[in-house]
N, C-alpha and C positions, 0 to 999 in steps of 0.2 A: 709558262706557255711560250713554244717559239713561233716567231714571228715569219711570218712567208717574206723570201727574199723579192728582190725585184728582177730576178732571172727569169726568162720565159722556161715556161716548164709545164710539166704535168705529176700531180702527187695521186697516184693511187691509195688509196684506203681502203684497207680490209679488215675488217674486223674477224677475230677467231674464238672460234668456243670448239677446244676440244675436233681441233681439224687436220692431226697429224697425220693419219692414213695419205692425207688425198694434197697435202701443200707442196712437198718437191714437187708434183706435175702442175700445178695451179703457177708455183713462180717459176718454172722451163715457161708457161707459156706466156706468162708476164713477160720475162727476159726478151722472147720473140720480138712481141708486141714492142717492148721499148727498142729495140733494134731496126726495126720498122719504122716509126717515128722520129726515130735517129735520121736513118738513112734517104726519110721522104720527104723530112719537114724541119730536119734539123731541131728536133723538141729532144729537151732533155728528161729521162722522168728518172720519180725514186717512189719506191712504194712503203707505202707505212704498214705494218701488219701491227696490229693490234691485240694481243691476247688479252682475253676476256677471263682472266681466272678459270685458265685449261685444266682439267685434271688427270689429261694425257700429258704425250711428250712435246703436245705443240709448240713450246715456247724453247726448248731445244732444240726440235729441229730448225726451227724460227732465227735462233742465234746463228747457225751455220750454214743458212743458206746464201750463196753467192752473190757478190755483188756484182755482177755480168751485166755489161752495157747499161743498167742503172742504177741509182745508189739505195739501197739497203734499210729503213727503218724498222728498231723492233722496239714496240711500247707495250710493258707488260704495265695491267695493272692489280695491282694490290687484293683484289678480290673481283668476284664477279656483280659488274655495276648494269649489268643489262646489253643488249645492242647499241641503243640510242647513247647510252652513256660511252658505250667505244666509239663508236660514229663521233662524238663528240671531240674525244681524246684524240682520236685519228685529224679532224680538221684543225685542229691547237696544235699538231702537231709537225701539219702539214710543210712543207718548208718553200715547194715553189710557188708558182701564179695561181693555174688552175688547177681543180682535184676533182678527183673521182672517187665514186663510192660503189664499191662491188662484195657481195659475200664471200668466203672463202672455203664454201660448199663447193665451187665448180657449176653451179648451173647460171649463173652469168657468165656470159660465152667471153673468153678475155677477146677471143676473134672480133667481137662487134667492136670496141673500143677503138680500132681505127674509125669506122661511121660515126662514131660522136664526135671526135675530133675531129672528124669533117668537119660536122654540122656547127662545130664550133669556132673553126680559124676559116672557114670559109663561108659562111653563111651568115656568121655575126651572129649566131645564138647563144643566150648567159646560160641558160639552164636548159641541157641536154637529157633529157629522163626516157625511161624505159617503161612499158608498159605489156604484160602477157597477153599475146596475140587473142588468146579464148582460153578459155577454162572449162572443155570439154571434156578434158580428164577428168574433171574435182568432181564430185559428191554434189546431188541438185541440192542439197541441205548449206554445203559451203558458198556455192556459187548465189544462193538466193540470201544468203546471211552476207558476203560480200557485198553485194548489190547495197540490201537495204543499211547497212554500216556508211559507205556513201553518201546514199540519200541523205541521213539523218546527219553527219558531221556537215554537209556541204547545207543543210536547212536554213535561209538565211543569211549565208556567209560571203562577203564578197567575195571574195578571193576562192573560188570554187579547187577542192583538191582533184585531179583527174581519177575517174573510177579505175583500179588493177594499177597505179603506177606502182613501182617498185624502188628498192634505195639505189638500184644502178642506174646512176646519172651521172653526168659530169656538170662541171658548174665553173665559169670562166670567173676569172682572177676578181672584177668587180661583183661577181655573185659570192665567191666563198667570202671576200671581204665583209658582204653584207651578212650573211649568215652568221659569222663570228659575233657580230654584232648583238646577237639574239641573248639577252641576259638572261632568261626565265632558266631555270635545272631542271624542272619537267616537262621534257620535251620529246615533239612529236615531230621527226625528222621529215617526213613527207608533207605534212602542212606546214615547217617554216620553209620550207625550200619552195614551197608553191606561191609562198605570202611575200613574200620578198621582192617578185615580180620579175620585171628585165624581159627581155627576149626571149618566151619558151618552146619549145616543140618536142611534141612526142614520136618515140621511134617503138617500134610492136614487135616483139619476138618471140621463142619461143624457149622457154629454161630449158637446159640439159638436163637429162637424168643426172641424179647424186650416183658417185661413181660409187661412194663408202659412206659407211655407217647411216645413221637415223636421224632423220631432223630432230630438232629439239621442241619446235611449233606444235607443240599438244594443240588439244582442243582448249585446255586450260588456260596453256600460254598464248594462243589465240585471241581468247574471250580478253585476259589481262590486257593484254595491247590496244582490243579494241576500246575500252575503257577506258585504259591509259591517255588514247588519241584524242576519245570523246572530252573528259573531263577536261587536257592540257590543254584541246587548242578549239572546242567548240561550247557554243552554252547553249546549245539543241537541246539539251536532256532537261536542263533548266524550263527553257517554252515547254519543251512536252508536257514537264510538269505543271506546267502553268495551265495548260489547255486542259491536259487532261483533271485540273482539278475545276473549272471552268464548266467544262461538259458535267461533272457530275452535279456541280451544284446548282446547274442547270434541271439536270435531270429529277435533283431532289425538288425542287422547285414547284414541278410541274406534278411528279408524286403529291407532294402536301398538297397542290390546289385541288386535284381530282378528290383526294380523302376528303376536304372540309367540302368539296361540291357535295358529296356522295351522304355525306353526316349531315348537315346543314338541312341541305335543299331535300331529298330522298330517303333521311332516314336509315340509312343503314350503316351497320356496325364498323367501326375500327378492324382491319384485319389483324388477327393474333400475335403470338410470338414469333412463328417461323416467319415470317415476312420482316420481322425486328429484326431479327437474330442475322439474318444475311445482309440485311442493309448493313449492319452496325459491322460486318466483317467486310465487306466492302470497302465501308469507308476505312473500319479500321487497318486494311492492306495499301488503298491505296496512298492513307500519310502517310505509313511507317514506308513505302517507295519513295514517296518523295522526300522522306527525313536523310532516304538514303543518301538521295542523289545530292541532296544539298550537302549532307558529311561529306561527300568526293570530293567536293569543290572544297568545302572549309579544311579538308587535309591537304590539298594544294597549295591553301594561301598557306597553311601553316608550314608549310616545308617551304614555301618562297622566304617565307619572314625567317628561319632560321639561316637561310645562306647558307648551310653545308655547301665542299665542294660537289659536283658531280661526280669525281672521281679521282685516285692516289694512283699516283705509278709509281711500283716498287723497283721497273727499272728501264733502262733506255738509253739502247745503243743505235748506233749507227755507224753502216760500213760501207764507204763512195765507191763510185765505178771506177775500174779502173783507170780510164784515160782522165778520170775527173780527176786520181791519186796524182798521175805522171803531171798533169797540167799544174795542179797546188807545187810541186816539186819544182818544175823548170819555172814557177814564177821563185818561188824560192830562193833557186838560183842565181835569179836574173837580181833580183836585189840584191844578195849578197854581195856580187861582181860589181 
């Protein structure tokens, strides 16, 4: 893992799956942005692109893109370990103070990253995050499943995660320091980054259309995440289970007293089988939920207690900016002399 120097800087991170159509336009307009940054605030930056086990040309074109006004990381890893697991590789990787984290879809606008860097060297904020202005596009089915995903991770949690943030944020030199920090491997990038604390403020925008190809965010690989988030970084599903097993045996409770008033005191009959038969499927669905929910968790700890790494990188280069090259050179020099 390398270690972030103590150069003031900025480290983009991008994670890639299969993003070759649309990356030469994505890093022209990185290149921009760090010229920008250069020439306003004197920040140096390098971006890390992270291939995610592409099975396009990404990691090709990935090798040969220029290192123009900032310097160049490319971390390929070994297979595909997920986002979070690149997100990961990306900040281990990172080399200067601060980092940023953006997709390499194109619909994080590289244009906004001047504003966070505002909000960061001038405003004293550690944790710059982004959040989608409305979700008037989505499907009332996603937006109402959004909503209530929220609800339930944030049920109880100090540390509340904002509703719609997304991974494009930035996070000043004593934030990514503290996130490194995070030993767990299954990990929910948006709840450590909110759990960490520091200075935060949110900024509202609005994603660009994807210029190419198809997200990868099925409904499947939707549900996976939410889960993922749920089980890694909240024990909501835990209480619910609790409550919800609470309520019923409450509810049985009051069933059995009404039957023995009703036999007892009036006389009348036990009701039959179908009134068994659905209770007992009842009960019997809502253990076998809550057997589930407890399995999530005890495949969590079992994967903590094994220690696997997160992640292999099968390879990893890096190519400096030019003036970064001439400046290593003429100190070079100067020693030599």
């Amino acid at each position: 893992m390398n270690q972030p120097s103590n150069a003031a800087g900025l480290s983009i991170v991008v994670p890639l799956f299969n993003e070759a159509a649309g990356l030469p336009s994505l890093h022209g307009r990185l290149t921009d942005v760090a010229q920008r940054l250069k020439e306003k605030r004197g920040l140096h930056c390098e971006v890390v692109y992270v291939d995610d086990g592409s099975r396009d040309a990404t990691l090709a074109i990935a090798r040969d893109l220029p290192a123009t006004n900032l310097d160049v990381q490319v971390v390929s890893l070994s297979r595909n370990f997920g986002k979070e697991a690149a997100l990961l590789a990306g900040l281990e990787h990172a080399r200067l103070g601060a980092v940023m984290f953006m997709d390499g879809d194109g619909q994080h606008p590289p244009d906004l990253v001047d504003t966070l860097v505002r909000y960061w060297l001038e405003d004293g904020n550690d944790v710059v995050y982004t959040a989608k202005a409305h979700r008037a596009s989505e499907p009332v089915t996603r937006r109402v499943a959004v909503h209530y995903f929220y609800k339930i991770i944030n049920w109880g949690a100090r540390q509340k995660i904002p509703e719609d943030a997304g991974d494009f944020r930035l996070l000043s030199p004593r934030a990514a320091a503290a996130l490194r920090q995070m030993p767990e491997r299954n990990r929910f990038f948006k709840g450590l980054a909110s759990w960490i604390g520091f200075r935060q403020i949110r900024v509202d925008y609005n994603p660009a259309e994807r210029s190419h190809g198809k997200s990868s965010w099925n409904v499947r690989a939707l549900v996976g995440l939410s889960i993922e988030g749920l089980t890694s970084f909240s024990t909501a599903p835990l209480r619910i289970a609790s409550v919800l097993g609470l309520l019923l045996a409450g509810i049985a409770f009051i069933f059995g007293t009404e039957i023995l008033i009703e036999t007892v005191i009036y006389g009348k009959s036990v009701p039959g089988y179908p009134s068994m038969i659905v209770g007992l499927m009842v009960l019997g669905g809502v253990q076998l939920l809550m057997i589930g929910i407890m399995g999530e968790y005890i495949a969590k700890v079992l994967s903590e207690i094994k220690a696997r790494p997160v992640y292999f990188v099968a390879e990893h280069s890096l190519k400096q900016a030019d003036e970064a090259r001439a400046g290593d050179a003429s100190t070079a020099r100067t020693a030599a002399e």
